[in-house]
LONU-346346 format. One line per field, with one value per residue (C-alpha): z, y, x; residue number from 1. Coordinates in steps of 0.05 Angstrom, whole numbers. Layout:
# LONU-346346
c3	[Z  ...]
c2	[Y  ...]
c1	[X  ...]
resi	[NUM  ...]
This chain:
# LONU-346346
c3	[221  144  105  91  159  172  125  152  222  190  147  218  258  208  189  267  262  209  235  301  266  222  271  328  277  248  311  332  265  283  339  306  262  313  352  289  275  352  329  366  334  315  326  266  272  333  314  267  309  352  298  267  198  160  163  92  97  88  137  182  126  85  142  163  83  66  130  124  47  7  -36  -45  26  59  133  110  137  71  65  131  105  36  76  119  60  21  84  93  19  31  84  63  79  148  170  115  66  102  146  88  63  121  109  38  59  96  37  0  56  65  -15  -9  58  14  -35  15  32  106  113  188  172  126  170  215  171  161  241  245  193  223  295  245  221  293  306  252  257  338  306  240  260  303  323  382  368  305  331  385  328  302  374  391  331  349  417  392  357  405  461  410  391  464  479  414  438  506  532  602  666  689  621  590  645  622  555  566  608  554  505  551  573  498  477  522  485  421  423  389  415  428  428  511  513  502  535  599  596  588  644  687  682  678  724  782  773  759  726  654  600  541  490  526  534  460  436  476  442  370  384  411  334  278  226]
c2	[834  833  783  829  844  773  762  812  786  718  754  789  727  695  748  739  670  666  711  676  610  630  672  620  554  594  618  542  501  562  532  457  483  508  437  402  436  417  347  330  289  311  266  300  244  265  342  322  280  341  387  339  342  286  263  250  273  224  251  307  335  334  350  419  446  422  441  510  513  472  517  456  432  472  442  485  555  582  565  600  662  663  654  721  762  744  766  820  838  832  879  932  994  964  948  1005  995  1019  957  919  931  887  830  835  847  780  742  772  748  679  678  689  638  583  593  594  544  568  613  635  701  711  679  729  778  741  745  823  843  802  844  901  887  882  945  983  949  967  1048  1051  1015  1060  1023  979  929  908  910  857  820  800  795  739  696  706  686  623  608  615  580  516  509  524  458  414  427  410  482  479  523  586  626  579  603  669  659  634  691  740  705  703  774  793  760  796  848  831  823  762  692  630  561  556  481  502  576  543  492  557  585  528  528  595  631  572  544  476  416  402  357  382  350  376  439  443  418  476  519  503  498  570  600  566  608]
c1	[126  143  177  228  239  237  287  334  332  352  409  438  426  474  518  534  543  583  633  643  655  703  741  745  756  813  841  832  871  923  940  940  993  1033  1026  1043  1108  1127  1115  1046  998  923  860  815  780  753  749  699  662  656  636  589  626  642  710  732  805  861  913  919  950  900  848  885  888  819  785  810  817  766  715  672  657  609  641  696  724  726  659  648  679  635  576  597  603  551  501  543  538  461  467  511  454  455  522  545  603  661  642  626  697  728  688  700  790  782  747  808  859  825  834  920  916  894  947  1002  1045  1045  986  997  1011  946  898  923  905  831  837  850  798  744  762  757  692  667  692  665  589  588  611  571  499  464  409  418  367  400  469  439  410  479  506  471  483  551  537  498  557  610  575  562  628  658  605  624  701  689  717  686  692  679  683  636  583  607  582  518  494  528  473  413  424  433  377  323  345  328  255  265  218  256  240  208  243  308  303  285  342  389  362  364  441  447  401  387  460  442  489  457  501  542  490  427  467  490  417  385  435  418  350  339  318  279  312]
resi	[1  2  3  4  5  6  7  8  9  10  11  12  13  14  15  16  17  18  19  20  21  22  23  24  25  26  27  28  29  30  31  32  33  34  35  36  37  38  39  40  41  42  43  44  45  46  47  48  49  50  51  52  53  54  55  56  57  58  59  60  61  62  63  64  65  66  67  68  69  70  71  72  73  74  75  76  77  78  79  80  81  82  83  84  85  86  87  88  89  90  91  92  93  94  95  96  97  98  99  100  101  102  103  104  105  106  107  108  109  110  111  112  113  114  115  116  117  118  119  120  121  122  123  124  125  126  127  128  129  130  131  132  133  134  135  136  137  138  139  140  141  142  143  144  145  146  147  148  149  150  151  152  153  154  155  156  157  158  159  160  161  162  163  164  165  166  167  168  169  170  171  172  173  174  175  176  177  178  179  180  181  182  183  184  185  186  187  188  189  190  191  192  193  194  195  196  197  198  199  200  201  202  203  204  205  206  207  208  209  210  211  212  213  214  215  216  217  218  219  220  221  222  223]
C-alpha cells in the first residue's frame, strides 16, 4: 500500500473523528448551558480531568466560551471543527463537494456561534449540518470500504468519550460492538493488545475498567 493511500486512510480515519468530537462535545456544553441558566453549578475542573485537557479557565464562565470558542487552544471545539474541514477540504474527490459544502456551512455556523452572546441556536445549526454531512457522505461515496474508513474513526471517537464521561450501560456495549463489527470491515490491522481487550468485553462479556477500556480504545490505530 502507497503513501498516498496511506495518507488517505489517515485523512478518513480523522475526518471521522473529528466529526464525532465536535458533534457530541457540542451537543454536551449544550446541555451545560441549559443547566447553568437553571442555576446548577459545573465542575470543569473535572470535565477536563476527564478529557485530559488542561484546565486553564478561570470560571465556568470562562471554561464554557473558551472551550467551545477559543481559535488558539487546540482542546477546543472550534479547533475540532477546523480540523474537520481541513481533512474534509483534503478530501473533497472523495467525500465530493456537495458534501464538502456542509462541513464547510458548519465551519461557517461555528464562526457566528462564537460571536454570539447566546449561541444555542447556531450550534444547532453546527449540529444540523454535521447530521447533514453524514448524510450526504453515506449518499455521495460509493465505495463501502471508504465509507467504513471514516465510520470507525467516528466510532473510536464516540466510544472514548462515552468512557472519559463515564456514560456506562447497555448502549455503551452497543457502541463497542458497532466499532468491532465496523472495523472487520475495513481491512485495516489493529494493535493485537488492545483488539483483544475489545473483544474480551465485547465478544466473551467480561468486566474490564474504564482506563483499560479507554487505553484499548486509543490504542487500536498508530495513525
Amino acid at each position: 500500500m502507497d503513501t498516498v493511500t496511506l495518507s488517505k486512510q489517515n485523512r478518513l480515519f480523522w475526518l471521522g473523528r473529528y466529526a464525532e468530537r465536535a458533534h457530541t462535545t457540542i451537543q454536551y456544553m449544550m446541555k451545560q448551558f441549559d443547566l447553568s441558566i437553571d442555576g446548577q453549578p459545573y465542575d470543569y475542573h473535572r470535565f477536563c480531568r476527564q478529557m485530559g485537557i488542561p484546565c486553564v479557565y478561570e470560571s465556568e464562565e470562562d471554561f464554557c466560551r473558551r472551550y467551545l470558542f477559543d481559535g488558539d487552544s487546540i482542546y477546543s471545539v472550534r479547533s475540532s471543527v477546523e480540523a474537520m474541514l481541513d481533512n474534509g477540504v483534503t478530501l473533497r474527490e472523495t467525500i465530493t463537494s456537495p458534501t464538502l459544502a456542509y462541513l464547510q456551512m458548519a465551519h461557517s455556523a461555528m464562526d457566528l456561534a462564537a460571536r454570539s452572546e447566546a449561541p444555542a441556536v447556531e450550534l444547532q445549526w453546527v449540529l444540523d449540518d454535521i447530521m447533514a454531512f453524514w448524510g450526504s457522505f453515506d449518499d455521495a461515496v460509493p465505495d463501502e470500504h471508504t465509507r467504513n474508513l471514516t465510520k470507525v474513526g467516528a466510532a473510536v471517537e464516540r466510544v472514548s468519550l462515552m468512557l472519559r464521561l463515564d456514560w456506562k450501560g447497555e448502549r455503551l456495549s452497543q457502541e463497542l460492538e458497532k466499532l468491532l463489527n465496523r472495523l472487520y470491515k475495513t481491512g485495516l490491522t489493529p494493535q493485537p493488545e488492545p483488539l483483544e481487550v475489545l473483544n474480551r468485553r465485547v465478544l466473551r462479556g467480561e468486566e474490564i475498567d474504564r482506563v483499560t477500556l479507554l487505553n484499548s480504545v486509543e490504542g487500536l490505530f498508530r495513525v
